[in-house]
C-alpha positions in Angstrom: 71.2 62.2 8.8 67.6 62.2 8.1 65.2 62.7 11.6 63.9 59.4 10.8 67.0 57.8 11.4 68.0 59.9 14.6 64.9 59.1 15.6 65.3 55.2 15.2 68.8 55.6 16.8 67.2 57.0 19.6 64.4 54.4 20.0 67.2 51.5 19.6 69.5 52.7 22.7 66.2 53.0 24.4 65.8 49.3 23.9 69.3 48.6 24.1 69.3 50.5 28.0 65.8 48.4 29.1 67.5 45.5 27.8 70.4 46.2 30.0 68.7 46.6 33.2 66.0 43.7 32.7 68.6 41.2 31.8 69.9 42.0 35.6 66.5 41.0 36.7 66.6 37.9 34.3 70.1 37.1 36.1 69.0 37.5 39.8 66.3 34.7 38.7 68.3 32.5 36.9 70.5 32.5 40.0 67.4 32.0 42.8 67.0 28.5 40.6 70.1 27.2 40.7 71.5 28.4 37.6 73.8 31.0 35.7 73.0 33.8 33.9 75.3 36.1 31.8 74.5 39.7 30.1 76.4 40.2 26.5 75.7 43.2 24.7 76.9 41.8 21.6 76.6 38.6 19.4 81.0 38.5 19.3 80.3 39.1 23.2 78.9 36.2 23.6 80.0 34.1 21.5 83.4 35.3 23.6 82.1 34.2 26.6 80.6 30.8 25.7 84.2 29.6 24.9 85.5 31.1 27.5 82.7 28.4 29.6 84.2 25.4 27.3 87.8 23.8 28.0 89.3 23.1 25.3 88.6 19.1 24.3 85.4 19.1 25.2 82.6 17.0 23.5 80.1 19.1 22.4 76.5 18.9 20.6 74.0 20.3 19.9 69.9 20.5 18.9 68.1 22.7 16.2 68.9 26.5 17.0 69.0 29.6 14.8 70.8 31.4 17.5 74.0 30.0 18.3 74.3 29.9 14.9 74.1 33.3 14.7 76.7 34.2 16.9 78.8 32.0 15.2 78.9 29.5 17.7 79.0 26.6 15.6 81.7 27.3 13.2 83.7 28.4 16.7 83.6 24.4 18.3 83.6 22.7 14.5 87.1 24.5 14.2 88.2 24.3 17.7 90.3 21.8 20.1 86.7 19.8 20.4 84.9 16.6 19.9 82.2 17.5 18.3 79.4 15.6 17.4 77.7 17.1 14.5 74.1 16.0 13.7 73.7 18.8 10.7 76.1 16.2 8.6 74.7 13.5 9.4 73.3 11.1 6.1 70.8 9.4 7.2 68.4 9.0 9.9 69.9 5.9 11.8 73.1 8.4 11.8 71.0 11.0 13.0 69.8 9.4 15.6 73.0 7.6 16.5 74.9 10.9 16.9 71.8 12.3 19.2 72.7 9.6 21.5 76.2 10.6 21.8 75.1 14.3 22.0 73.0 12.5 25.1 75.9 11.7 26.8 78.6 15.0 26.0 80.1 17.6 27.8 78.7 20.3 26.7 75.5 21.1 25.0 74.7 24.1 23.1 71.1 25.5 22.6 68.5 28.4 23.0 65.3 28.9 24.9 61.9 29.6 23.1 61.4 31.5 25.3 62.4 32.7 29.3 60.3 34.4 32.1 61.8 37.5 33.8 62.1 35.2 37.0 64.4 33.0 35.2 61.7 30.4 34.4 62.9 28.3 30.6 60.1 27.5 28.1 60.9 25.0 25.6 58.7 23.2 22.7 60.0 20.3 21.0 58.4 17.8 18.3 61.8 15.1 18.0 62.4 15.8 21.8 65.9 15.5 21.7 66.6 19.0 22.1 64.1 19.0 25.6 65.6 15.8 26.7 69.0 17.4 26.9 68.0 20.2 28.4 66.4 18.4 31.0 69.1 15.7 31.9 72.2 14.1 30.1 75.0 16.4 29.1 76.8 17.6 31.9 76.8 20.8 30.9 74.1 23.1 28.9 75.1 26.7 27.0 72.0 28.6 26.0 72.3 31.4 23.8 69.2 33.8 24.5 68.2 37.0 23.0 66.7 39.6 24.8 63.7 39.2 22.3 62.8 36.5 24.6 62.0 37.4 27.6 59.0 37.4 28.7 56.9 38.5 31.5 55.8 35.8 32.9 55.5 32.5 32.8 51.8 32.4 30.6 53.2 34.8 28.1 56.2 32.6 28.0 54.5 29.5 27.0 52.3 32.3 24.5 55.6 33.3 22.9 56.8 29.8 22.3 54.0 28.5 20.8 52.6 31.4 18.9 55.9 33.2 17.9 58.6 30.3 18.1 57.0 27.8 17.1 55.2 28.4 13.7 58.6 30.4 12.9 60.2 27.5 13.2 57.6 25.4 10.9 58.7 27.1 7.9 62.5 25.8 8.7 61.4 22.2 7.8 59.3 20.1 5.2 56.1 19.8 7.6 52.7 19.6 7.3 50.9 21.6 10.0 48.2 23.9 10.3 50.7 26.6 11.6 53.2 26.0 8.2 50.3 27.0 6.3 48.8 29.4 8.3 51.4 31.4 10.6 49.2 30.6 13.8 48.9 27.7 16.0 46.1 25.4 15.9 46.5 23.6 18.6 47.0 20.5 16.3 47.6 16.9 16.6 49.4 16.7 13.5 52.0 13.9 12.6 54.7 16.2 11.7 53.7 18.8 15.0 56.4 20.3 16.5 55.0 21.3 19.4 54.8 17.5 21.0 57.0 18.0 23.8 57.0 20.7 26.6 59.4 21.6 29.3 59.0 24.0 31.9 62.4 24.5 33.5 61.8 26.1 36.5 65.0 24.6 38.8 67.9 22.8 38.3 68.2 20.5 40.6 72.7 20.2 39.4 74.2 24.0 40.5 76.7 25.2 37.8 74.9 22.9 34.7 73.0 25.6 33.1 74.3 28.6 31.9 72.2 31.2 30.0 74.1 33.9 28.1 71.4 36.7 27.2 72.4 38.7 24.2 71.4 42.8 23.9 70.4 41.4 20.0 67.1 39.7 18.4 68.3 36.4 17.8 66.6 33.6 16.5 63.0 33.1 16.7 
């Protein structure tokens, strides 16, 4: 083994150990706003414990995320005991947007955050707005899937992170035309196809036991 790589196995349980210990402060936060928070130190972690948060015959949804995805999340409910209400399969926009609707109105919604404050504070940016609107009220019940890549230390670098790292990441994923899908940096723009029209700040839920945030020892998503 070369010293480069014992060296980068080194750094990476470094990481791995502040990850650890912050995600406790992360959790204590979550908690002092009326929330739940859950450490995994592994994408089949949590993808364990998310099902283990959704009885089986649930109806489930969800917005546009990379990271539950990732953990395999998705292809867990679409072959499970579920309802699911898939808006990735959908045809056509009136489908679309009829299946969002019922999403509205499910047990269970599955998402990430663009980005969370180490006091348990939720950043999200949205240009359709149906992912913030279910975040916010709806579903009875909301899953987040969050990597330990976003955290953040407060709430300014939060908002930072979601619209200078999230969000022109997540320009490239769709056929838009925005300063920041040309660019890589966010203009600030009023742009028709902006994705950043929509901004929710979640810093209490009002409905104990509603959110739960699972935060992963992994970079997911973006």
């Amino acid at each position: 083994m070369s010293l480069i790589h014992r060296t980068k196995i080194f750094m990476d349980n470094n990481i791995s150990t502040r990850n650890r210990m912050l995600a406790q402060k992360v959790i204590k936060g979550l908690e002092s706003r009326n929330m739940t928070g859950y450490y995994a130190e592994t994408k089949e972690d949590a993808l364990k414990q998310a099902l283990e948060l959704i009885p089986k015959g649930s109806s489930i949804g969800w917005g546009g995320s990379v990271s539950i995805a990732e953990i395999g999340l998705k292809d867990a409910v679409c072959n499970g005991d579920y309802t699911v209400y898939n808006r990735d399969t959908c045809a056509t926009p009136e489908e679309k947007r009829e299946t969002e609707l019922k999403i509205f109105g499910s047990d269970y919604f599955l998402c990430s955050s663009n980005a969370i404050t180490e006091d348990g504070i939720l950043v999200n940016i949205d240009g359709n707005s149906n992912r913030v609107a279910a975040i916010a009220y709806g579903p009875l019940h909301v899953v987040m899937i969050v990597g330990m890549n976003k955290v953040a230390a407060d709430f300014d670098n939060a908002l930072s992170r979601a619209r200078n790292i999230a969000a022109p990441i997540n320009a490239q994923r769709f056929p838009l035309d925005t300063p920041c899908k040309k660019t890589g940096a966010c203009a600030n723009c009023k742009s028709r196809d902006s994705i950043c029209c929509e901004f929710l700040v979640t810093r209490y839920s009002r409905h104990a036991g509603r959110i739960h945030v699972i935060l992963v020892n992994e970079e997911l998503g973006y």
